[in-house]
C-alpha positions in Angstrom: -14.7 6.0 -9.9 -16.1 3.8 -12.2 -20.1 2.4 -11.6 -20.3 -1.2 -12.2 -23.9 -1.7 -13.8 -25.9 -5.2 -13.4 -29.1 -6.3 -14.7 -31.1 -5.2 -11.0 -29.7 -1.9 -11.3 -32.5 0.7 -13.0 -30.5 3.4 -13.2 -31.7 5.8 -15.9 -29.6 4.9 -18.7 -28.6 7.9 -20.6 -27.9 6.4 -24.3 -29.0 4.1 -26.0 -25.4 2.1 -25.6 -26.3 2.3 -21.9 -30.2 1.4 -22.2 -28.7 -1.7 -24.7 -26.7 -3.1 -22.4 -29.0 -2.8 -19.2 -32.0 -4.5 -21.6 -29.6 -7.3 -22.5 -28.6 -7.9 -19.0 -24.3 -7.6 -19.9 -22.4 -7.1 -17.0 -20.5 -3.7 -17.6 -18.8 -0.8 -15.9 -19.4 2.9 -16.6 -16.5 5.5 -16.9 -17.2 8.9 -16.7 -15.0 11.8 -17.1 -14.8 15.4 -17.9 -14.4 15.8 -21.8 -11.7 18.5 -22.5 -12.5 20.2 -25.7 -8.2 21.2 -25.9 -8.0 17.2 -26.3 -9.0 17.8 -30.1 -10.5 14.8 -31.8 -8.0 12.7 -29.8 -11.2 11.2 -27.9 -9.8 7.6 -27.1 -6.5 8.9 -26.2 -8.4 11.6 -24.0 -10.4 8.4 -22.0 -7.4 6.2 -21.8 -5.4 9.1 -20.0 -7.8 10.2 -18.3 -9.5 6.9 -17.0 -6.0 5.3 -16.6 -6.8 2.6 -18.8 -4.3 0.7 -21.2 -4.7 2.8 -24.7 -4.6 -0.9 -26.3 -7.5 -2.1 -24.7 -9.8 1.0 -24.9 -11.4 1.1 -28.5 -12.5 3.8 -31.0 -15.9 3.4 -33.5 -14.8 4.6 -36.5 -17.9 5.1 -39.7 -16.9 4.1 -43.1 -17.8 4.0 -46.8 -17.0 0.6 -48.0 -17.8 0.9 -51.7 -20.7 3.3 -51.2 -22.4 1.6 -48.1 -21.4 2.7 -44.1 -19.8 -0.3 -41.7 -18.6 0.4 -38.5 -15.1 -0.7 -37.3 -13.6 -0.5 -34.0 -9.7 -0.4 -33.2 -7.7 0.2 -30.6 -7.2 4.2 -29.6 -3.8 3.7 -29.9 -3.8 2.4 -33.7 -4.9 3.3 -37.0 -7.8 1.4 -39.0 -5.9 -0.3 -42.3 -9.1 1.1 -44.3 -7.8 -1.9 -46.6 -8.2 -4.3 -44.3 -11.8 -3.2 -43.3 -12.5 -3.1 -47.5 -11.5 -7.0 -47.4 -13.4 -8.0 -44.4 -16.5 -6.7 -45.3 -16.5 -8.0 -48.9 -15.3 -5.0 -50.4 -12.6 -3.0 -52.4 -12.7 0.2 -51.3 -12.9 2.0 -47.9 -12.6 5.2 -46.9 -13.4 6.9 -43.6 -17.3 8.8 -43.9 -17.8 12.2 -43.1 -18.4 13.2 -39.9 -22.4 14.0 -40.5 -22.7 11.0 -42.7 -21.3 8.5 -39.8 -23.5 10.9 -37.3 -26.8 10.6 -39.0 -26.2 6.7 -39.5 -25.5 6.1 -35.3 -27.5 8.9 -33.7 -24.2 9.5 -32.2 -21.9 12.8 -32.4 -18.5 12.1 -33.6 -16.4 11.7 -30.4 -19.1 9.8 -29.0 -19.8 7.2 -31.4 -20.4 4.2 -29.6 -20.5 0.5 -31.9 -23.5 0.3 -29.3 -27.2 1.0 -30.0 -26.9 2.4 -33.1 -29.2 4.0 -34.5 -29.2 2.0 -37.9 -27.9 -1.0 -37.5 -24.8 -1.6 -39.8 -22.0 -4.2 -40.4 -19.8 -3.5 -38.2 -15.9 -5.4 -37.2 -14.2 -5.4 -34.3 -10.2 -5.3 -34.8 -9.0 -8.7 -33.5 -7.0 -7.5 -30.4 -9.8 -7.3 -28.4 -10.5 -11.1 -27.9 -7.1 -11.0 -25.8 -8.8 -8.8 -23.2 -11.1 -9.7 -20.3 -12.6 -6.4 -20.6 -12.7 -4.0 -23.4 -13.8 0.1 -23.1 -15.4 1.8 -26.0 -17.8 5.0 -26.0 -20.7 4.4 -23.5 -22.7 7.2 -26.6 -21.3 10.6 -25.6 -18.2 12.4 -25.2 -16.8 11.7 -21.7 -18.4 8.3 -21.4 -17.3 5.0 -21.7 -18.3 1.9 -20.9 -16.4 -1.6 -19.9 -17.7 -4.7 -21.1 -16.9 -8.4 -22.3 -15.3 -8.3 -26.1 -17.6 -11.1 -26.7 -20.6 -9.3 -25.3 -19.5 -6.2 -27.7 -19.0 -8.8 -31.2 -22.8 -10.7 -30.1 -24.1 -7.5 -29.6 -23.4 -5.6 -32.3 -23.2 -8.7 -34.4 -19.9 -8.2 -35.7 -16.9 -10.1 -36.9 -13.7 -10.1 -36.0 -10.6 -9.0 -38.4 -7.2 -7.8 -37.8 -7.9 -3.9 -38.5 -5.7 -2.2 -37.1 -1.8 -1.0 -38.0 
């Protein structure tokens, strides 16, 4: 059962997605569920199954090198980031996913539990598109087995992000 989170709850937060959000005051909800290690590195697919939530409206953080510098972009679970795409929306001409410690050291996040949320350096990040049809969108709450729902415009102020179509 999901935990819906407002500003007067003090709940310890966990992460630093979690201690974001409750410092900003944004209305969210907390999913937890029992990571399954036989899921593979299917992580969104694993939430959205598990939580019962529309795979089009939960959202993976994906780390990338855009022409030797990380961004952040976040897709839908169920789609693949067009690393072109991301290349042209951040002013670049090359992108290619980063390497799992790379994108770790950058977030202060494990991979699986990357959340666009608190951050440990705070990088350019875009949000596919998609989202803004969505009341509520779900991406990593900062661990495996975590996820949070939130507004997509609280995600894109919060993270400071654009918006691009990134997914295919």
């Amino acid at each position: 059962m999901p935990v819906v989170a407002k500003k007067s709850d003090r709940a310890p937060a966990g992460t630093p997605a979690v201690a974001l959000l409750e410092r900003e005051g944004v209305p969210h909800t907390l999913h937890a569920y029992s990571h399954d290690p036989a899921a593979g590195l299917s992580f969104g697919m694993e939430a959205a199954a598990t939580l019962g939530l529309d795979p089009a409206q939960v959202f993976k953080t994906l780390v990338a090198d855009v022409d030797g510098r990380l961004v952040v972009a976040v897709v839908p679970v169920d789609r693949q980031l067009d690393v072109k795409a991301l290349a042209r929306a951040t002013g670049g001409k090359r992108a290619a996913l980063a390497p799992p410690p790379a994108a770790e050291r950058a977030t202060g996040y494990v991979v699986g539990g990357i959340s666009p949320l608190g951050q440990k350096q705070r990088l350019t990040t875009v949000v596919d598109g998609s989202a803004l049809g969505f009341d509520v969108v779900y991406v990593s709450g900062g661990r495996r087995g975590l996820d949070v729902g939130l507004a997509p415009a609280d995600l894109v102020r919060l993270t400071g992000a654009t918006t691009a179509a990134l997914a295919r």
